[in-house]
N, C-alpha and C positions, 0 to 999 in steps of 0.2 A: 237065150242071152239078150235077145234084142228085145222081147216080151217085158223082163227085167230091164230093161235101160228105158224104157218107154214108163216104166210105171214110176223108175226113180225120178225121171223127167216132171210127170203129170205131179207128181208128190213137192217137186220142190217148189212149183207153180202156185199152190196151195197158200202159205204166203202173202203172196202178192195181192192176191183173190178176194185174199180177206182183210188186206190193209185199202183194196180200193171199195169194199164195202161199209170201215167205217167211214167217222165223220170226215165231211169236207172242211178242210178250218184255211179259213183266207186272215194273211195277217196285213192288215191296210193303214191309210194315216193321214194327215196334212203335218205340213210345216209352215207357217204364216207368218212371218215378222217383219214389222217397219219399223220406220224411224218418222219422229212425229216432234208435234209441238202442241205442249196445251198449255191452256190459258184459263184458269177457275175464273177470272177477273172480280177475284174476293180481295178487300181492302188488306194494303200489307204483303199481300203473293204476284211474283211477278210470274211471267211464260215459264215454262222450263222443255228443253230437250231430253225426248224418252223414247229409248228403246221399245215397243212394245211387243206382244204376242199374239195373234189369233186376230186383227184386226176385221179382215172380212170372215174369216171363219177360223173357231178355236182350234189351233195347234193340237192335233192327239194322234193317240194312238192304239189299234183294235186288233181284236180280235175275233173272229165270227165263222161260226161251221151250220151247216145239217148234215144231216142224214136220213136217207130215203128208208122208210120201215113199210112200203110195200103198201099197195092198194090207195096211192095218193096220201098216204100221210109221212110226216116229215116230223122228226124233231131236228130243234134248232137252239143255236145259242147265241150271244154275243157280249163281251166283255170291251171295254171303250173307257181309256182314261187323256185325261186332261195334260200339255206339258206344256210349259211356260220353257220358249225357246229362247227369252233375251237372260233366265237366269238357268236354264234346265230344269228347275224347278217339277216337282208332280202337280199337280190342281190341289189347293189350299184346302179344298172341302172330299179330298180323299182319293185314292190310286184310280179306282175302278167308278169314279163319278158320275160319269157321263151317262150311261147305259152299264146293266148287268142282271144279264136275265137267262133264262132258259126253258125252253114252250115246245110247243107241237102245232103243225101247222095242216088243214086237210081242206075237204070239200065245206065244212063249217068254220073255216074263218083261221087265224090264229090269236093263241091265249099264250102269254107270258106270264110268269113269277120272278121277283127279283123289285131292283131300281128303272123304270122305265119311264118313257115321255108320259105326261097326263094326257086326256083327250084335247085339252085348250093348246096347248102346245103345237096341237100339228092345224091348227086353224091360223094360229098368229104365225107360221112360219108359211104356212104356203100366201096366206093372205101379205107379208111385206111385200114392200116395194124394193127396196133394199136385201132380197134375199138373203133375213136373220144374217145380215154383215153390216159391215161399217157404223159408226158412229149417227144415232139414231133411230134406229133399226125399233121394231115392236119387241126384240129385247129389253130395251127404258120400261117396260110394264109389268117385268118379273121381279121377284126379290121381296125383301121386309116389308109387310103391309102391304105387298100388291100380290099380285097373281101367281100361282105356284106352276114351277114346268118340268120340276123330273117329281117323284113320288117313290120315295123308298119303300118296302115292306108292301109293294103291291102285286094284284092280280088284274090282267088285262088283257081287253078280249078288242082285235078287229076284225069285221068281215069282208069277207071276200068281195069284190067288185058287183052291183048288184044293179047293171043297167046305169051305172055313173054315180049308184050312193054307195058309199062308205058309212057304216057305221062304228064306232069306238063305245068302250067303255071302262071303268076302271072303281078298282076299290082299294085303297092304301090306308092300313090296318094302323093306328096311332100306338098299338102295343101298351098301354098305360093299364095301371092296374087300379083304373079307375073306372064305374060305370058312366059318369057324367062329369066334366066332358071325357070323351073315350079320343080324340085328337083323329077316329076316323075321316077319308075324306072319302068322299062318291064321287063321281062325276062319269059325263058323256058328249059324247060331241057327233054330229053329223057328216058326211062333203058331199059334196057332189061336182063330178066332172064329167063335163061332155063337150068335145074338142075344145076349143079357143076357152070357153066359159066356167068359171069355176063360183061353188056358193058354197057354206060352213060357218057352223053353229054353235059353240059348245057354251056347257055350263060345271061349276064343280062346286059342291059345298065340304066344308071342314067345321066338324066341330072341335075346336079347340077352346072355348070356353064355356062353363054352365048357364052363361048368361043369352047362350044364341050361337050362330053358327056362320063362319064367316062365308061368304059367296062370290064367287068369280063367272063373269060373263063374257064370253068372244063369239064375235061376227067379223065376217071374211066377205071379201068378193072379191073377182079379178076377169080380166078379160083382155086376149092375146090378139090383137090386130097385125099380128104379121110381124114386123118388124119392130112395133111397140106392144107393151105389156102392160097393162092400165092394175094395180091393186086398191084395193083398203081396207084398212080395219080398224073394227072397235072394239076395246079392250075395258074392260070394269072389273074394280075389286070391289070386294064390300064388306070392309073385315068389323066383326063384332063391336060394337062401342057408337058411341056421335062424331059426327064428322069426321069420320077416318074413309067416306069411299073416295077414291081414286080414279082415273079416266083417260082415257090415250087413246088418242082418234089421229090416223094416218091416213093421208094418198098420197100416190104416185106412180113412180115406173120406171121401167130401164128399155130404153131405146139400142139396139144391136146391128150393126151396121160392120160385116166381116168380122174381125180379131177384134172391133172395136164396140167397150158396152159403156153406154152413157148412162148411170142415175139419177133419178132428183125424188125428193120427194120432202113432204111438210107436215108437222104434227102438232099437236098440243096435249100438253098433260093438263090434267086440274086435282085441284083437291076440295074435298067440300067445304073446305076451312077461308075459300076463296081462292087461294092461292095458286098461279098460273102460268104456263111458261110455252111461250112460243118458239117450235123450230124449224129447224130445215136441212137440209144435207145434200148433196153434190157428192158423186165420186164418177172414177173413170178407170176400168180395166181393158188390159190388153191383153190378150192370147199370143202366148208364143209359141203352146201343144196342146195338146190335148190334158196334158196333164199341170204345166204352169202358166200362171197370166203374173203380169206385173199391175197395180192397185195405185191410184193416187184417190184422198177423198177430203171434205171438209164438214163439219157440222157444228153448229153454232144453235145455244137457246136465248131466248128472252125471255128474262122473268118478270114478275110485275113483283111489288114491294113486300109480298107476303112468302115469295115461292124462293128456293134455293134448287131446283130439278137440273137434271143432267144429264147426261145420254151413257148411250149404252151400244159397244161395239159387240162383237162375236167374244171379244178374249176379256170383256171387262168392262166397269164401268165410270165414268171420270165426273166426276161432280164439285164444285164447291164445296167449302164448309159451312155444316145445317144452318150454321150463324150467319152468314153472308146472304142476307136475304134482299133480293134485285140484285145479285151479282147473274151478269151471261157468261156463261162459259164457250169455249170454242175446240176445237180441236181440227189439226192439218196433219195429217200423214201420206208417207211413199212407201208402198210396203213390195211383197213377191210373196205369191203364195204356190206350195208344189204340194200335189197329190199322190200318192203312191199305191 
């Protein structure tokens, strides 16, 4: 009898056994919203008070598992959408935007398939100064005619820590049922990190038209003195046609001093058409956990008579209109942001 009770026992154990052998799935997020003031200082538009979202960093929400398959190797997933918290809103460019992929991870590196970061991407993020937040940020350098940062329909490989290089790479397949242009993109990027000092390299070409092949260049550097954290970067597009390349050169830093983190830092965009805009930005966070800081920041461009540019926070981008050209825009926000 007790032979039988011992075996019903081990049986209904069974189970358990096999739910803590699948995937591990963590469900995590941010919520970030301020209250702000922008000013396009375009002829005709006065300030206006805004709600916003994602200020230092976009508002989302994930989802992310592996699973151990034995002898070091791991598959893994992760799903990551966008939510605009002053309207609930999903992210305007689709539910699962952000990241949406699913790979295997071992002793050679990991490879994803899905929507993921391109290689340029993780050079302009570790290289801000403004850690990809607040108004100014090397976000200003993604988008229409500039540099591309997630990549749909792709395949992407990085390796494993190799003495403090990092290597990337990536191919995101244009799907067109065309041989020329075929809308493929290639691209790769380098890091390298060894304590305080960091350096990163990438490059990425698309052919989206028959006539040539658009091209994105990024360089990084940064270096952590302790208590300050010195960045910069340089950012280039260089999409198919005349005078369409683009350009955005940043430094700065964030100075941390207890719960308290100081930024500053200064940029310029240009266009080859002449046209040019000078900025800068100020912000200031405070720690009240581990998991929330309260956010105050400011950023402001100057354009010259040919340039309408505009900056670019984590949740969005605030610009004049194309027509207002020498108008400087500005933006002030108080935000709170909480991590889950």
């Amino acid at each position: 009898m007790k032979k039988k009770s011992l075996a019903i026992a081990m049986l209904s154990l069974l189970p358990l056994a096999a739910a803590q052998a699948q995937t591990s799935v963590q469900i995590y997020g941010i919520a970030d919203a301020s209250v702000g003031i922008e000013d396009t200082d375009a002829p005709g538009e006065d300030s206006r008070t805004v709600i916003s979202s994602g200020t230092q960093s976009t508002s989302r929400i994930g989802f992310r598992g592996t699973e151990d398959l034995g002898n070091g190797l791991k598959a893994l997933f992760n799903i990551e959408a966008g939510v605009a918290l002053d309207s609930g809103a999903q992210d305007a460019a689709g539910t699962f935007q952000r990241r949406a992929v699913v790979g295997l991870q071992g002793s050679f590196g990991t490879v994803t398939i899905g929507r993921e970061y391109g290689p340029i991407a993780a050079v302009a993020q570790s290289a801000d100064p403004l850690g990809h937040g607040f108004y100014g940020s090397t976000l200003t350098s993604f988008g229409n005619g500039r540099l591309t940062r997630r990549l749909s329909n792709s395949v992407n490989y990085k390796s494993n820590d190799l003495s403090g290089l990092t290597f990337l790479a990536a191919y995101s397949a244009g799907e067109r049922q065309t041989d020329d242009p075929s809308g493929n993109l290639v691209g790769a990027a380098v890091e390298y990190k060894n304590g305080p000092l960091y350096l990163g390299a990438g490059y990425q070409q698309t052919e989206r038209l028959a006539t040539g092949d658009d091209k994105e260049y990024a360089l990084g550097a940064g270096y952590n003195f302790g208590a300050f954290d010195l960045r910069a970067a340089y950012l280039e597009a260089d999409p198919t046609g005349a005078n369409n390349e683009y350009k955005f050169i940043t430094l700065g830093g964030v100075f941390t001093s207890g719960p308290n983190k100081f930024y500053l830092s200064g940029h310029q965009q240009k266009l080859a058409t002449g046209a040019k805009g000078n900025g800068f930005s100020v912000a200031y966070s405070y720690t009240l956990s581990k998991r929330t800081n309260l956010y105050s920041s400011y950023g402001r461009v100057r354009n010259n008579g040919r340039a309408a540019f505009g900056l670019a926070s984590a949740g969005g981008t605030f610009a004049p209109p194309a027509t207002a050209l020498g108008a400087d825009p500005s933006v002030f926000n108080v935000g709170v942001r909480h991590s889950f």
